[in-house]
N, CA and C atoms as an extended XYZ file, in Angstrom:
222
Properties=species:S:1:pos:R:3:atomname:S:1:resname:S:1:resid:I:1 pbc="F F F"
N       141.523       73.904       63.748 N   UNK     1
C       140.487       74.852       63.414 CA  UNK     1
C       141.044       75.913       62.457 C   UNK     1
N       140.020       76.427       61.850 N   UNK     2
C       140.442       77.478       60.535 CA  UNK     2
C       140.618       78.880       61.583 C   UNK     2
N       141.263       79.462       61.014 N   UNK     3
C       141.235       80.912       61.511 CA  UNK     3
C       140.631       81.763       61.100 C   UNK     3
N       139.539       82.818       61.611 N   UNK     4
C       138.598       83.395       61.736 CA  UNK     4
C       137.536       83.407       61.240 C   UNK     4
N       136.826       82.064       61.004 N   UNK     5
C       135.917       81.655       60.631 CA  UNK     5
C       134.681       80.891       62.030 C   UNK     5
N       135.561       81.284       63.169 N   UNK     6
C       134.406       81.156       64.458 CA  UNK     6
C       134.724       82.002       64.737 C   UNK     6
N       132.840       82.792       65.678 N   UNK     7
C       133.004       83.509       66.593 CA  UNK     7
C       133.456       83.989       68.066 C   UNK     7
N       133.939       84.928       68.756 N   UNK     8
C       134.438       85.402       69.878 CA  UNK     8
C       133.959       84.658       70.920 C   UNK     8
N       134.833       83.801       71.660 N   UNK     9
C       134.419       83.050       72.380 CA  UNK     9
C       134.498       83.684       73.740 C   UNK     9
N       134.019       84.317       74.527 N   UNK    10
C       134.304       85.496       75.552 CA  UNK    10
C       133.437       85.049       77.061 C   UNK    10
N       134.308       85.804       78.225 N   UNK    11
C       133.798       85.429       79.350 CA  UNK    11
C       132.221       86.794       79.395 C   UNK    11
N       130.948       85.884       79.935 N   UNK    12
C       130.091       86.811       79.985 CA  UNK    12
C       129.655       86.648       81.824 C   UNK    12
N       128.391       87.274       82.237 N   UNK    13
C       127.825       87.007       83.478 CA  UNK    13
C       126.855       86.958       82.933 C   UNK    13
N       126.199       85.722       83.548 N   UNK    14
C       124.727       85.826       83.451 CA  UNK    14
C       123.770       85.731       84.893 C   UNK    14
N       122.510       86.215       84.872 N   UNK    15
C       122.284       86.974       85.765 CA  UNK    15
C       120.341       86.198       85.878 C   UNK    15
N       120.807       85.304       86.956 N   UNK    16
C       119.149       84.420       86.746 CA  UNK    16
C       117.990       85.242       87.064 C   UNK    16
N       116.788       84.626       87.251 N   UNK    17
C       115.930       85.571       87.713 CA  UNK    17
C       115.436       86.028       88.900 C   UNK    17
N       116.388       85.288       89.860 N   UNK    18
C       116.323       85.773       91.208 CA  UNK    18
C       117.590       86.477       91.913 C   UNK    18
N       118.435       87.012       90.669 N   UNK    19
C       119.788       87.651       91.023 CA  UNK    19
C       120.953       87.256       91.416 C   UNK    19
N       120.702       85.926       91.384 N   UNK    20
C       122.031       85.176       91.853 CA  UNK    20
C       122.966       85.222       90.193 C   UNK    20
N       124.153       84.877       90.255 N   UNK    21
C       124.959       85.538       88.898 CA  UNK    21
C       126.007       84.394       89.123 C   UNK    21
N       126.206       84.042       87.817 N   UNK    22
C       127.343       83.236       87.537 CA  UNK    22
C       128.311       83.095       85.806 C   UNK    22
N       129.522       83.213       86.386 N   UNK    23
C       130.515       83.441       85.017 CA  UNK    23
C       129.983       82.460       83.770 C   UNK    23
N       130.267       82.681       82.920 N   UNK    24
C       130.634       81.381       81.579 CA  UNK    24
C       131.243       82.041       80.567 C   UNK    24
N       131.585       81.303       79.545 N   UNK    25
C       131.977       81.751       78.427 CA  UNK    25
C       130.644       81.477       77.516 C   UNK    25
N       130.579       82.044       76.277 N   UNK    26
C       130.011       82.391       75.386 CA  UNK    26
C       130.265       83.144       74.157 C   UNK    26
N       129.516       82.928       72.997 N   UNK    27
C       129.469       84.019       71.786 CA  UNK    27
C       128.646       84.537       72.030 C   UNK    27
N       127.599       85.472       72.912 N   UNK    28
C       126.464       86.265       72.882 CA  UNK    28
C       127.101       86.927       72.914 C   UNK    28
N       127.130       88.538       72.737 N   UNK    29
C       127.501       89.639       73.505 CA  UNK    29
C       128.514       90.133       73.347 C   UNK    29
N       129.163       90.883       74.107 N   UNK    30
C       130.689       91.516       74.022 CA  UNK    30
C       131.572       90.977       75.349 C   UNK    30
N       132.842       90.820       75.585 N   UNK    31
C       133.739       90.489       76.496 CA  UNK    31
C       132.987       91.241       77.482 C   UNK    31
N       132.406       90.716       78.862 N   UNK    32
C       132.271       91.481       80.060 CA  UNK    32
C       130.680       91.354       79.890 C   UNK    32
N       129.753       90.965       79.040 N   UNK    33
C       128.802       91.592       78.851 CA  UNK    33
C       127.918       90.939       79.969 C   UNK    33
N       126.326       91.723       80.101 N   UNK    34
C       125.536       90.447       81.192 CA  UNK    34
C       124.451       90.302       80.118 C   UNK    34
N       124.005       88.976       80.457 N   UNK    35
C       122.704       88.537       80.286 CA  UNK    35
C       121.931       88.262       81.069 C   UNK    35
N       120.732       88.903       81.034 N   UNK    36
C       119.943       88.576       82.306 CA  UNK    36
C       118.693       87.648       81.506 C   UNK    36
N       118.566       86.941       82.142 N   UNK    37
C       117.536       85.988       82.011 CA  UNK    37
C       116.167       85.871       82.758 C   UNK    37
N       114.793       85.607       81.569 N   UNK    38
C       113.557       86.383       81.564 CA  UNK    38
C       112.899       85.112       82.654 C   UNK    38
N       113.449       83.356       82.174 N   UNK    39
C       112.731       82.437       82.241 CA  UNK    39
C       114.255       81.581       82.669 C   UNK    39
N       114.136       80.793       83.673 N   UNK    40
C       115.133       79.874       83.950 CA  UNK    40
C       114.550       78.771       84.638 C   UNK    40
N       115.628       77.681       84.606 N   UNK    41
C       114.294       76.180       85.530 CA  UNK    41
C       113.834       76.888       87.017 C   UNK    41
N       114.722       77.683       87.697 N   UNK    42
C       113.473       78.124       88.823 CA  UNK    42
C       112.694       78.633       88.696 C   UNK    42
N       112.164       78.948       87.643 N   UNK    43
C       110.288       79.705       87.053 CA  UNK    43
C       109.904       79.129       86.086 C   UNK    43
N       110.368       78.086       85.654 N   UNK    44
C       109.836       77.887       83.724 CA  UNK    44
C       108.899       76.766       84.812 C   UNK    44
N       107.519       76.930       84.086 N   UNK    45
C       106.337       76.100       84.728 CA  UNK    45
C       107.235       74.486       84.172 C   UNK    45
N       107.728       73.948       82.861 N   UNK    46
C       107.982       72.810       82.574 CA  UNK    46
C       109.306       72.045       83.412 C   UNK    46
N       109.775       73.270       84.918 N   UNK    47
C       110.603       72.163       85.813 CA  UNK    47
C       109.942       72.357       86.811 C   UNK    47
N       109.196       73.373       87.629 N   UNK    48
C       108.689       73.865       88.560 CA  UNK    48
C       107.162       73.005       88.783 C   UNK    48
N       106.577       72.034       87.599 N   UNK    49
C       105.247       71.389       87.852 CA  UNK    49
C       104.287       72.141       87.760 C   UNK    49
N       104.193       73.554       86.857 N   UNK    50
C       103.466       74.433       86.911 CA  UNK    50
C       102.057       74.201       86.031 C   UNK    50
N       101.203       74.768       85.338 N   UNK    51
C       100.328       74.919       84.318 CA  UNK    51
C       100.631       73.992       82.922 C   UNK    51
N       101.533       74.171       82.523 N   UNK    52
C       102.385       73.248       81.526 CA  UNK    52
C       101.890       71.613       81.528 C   UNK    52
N       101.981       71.468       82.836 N   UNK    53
C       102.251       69.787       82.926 CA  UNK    53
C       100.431       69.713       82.174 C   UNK    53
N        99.701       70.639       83.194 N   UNK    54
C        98.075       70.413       83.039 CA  UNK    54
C        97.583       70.213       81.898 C   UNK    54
N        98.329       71.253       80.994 N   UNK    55
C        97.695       71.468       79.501 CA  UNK    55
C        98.413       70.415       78.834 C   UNK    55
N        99.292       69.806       79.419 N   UNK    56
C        99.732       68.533       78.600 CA  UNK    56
C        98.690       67.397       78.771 C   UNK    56
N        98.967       66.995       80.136 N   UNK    57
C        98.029       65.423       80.307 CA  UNK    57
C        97.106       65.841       79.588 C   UNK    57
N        95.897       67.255       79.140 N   UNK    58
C        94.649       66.887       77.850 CA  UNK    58
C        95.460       66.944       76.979 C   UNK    58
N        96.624       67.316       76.544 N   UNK    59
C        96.934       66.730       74.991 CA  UNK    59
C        97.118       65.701       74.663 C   UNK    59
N        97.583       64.845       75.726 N   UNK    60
C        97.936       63.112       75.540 CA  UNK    60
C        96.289       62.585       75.397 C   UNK    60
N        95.571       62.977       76.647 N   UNK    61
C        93.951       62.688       76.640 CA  UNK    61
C        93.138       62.942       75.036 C   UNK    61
N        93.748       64.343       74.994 N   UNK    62
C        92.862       64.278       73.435 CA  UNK    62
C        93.447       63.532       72.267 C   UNK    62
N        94.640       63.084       72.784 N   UNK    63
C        95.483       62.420       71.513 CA  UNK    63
C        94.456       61.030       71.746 C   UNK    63
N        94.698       60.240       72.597 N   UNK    64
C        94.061       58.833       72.668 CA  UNK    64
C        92.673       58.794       72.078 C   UNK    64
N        91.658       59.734       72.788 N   UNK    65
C        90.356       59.525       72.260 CA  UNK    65
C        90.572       59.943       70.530 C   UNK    65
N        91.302       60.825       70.632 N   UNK    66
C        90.664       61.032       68.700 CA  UNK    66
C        92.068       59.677       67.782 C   UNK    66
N        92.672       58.845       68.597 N   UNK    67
C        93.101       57.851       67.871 CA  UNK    67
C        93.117       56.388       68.403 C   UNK    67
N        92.059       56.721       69.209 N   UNK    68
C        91.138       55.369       70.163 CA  UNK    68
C        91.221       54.637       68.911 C   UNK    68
N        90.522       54.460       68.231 N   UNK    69
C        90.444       53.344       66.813 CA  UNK    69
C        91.529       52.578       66.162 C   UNK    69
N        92.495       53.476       66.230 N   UNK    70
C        93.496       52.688       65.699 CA  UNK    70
C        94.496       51.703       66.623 C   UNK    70
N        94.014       51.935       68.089 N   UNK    71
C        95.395       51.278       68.532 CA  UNK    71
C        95.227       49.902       68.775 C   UNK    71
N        95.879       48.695       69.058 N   UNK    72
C        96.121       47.412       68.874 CA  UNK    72
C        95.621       46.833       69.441 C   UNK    72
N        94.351       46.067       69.473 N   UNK    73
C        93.753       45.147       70.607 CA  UNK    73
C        94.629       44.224       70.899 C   UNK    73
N        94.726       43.490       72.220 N   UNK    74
C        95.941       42.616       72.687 CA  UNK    74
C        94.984       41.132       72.139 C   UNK    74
């Protein structure tokens, strides 16, 4: 590797959204720093089965009917 042409690779805490906290390294931030996090898989509706999934199955639904015509009779 070249020398100083990457950034500070540093130990941070990050800090989920139910307060539980765990080390890593990272370039965010400063040595020591926390990140707390807004959205993680224990709240993001797309692991939790939330609203997400719903508004998907009509996007697949509206996908088929408005390209009903084109697809391949067997």
């Amino acid at each position: 590797m070249k020398d100083g042409i990457h950034p500070d690779y540093h130990p941070i805490t990050v800090v989920m959204t139910d307060g539980t906290r765990f080390e890593t390294r990272s370039t965010w931030g400063r040595p020591g720093a926390e990140l707390r996090l807004d959205v993680d898989p224990k709240t993001h509706p797309a692991w939790t089965g939330g609203q997400i999934q719903v508004i998907q199955r009509g996007q697949v639904e509206k996908f088929n009917r408005r390209f009903e015509k084109f697809r391949r009779r067997g």
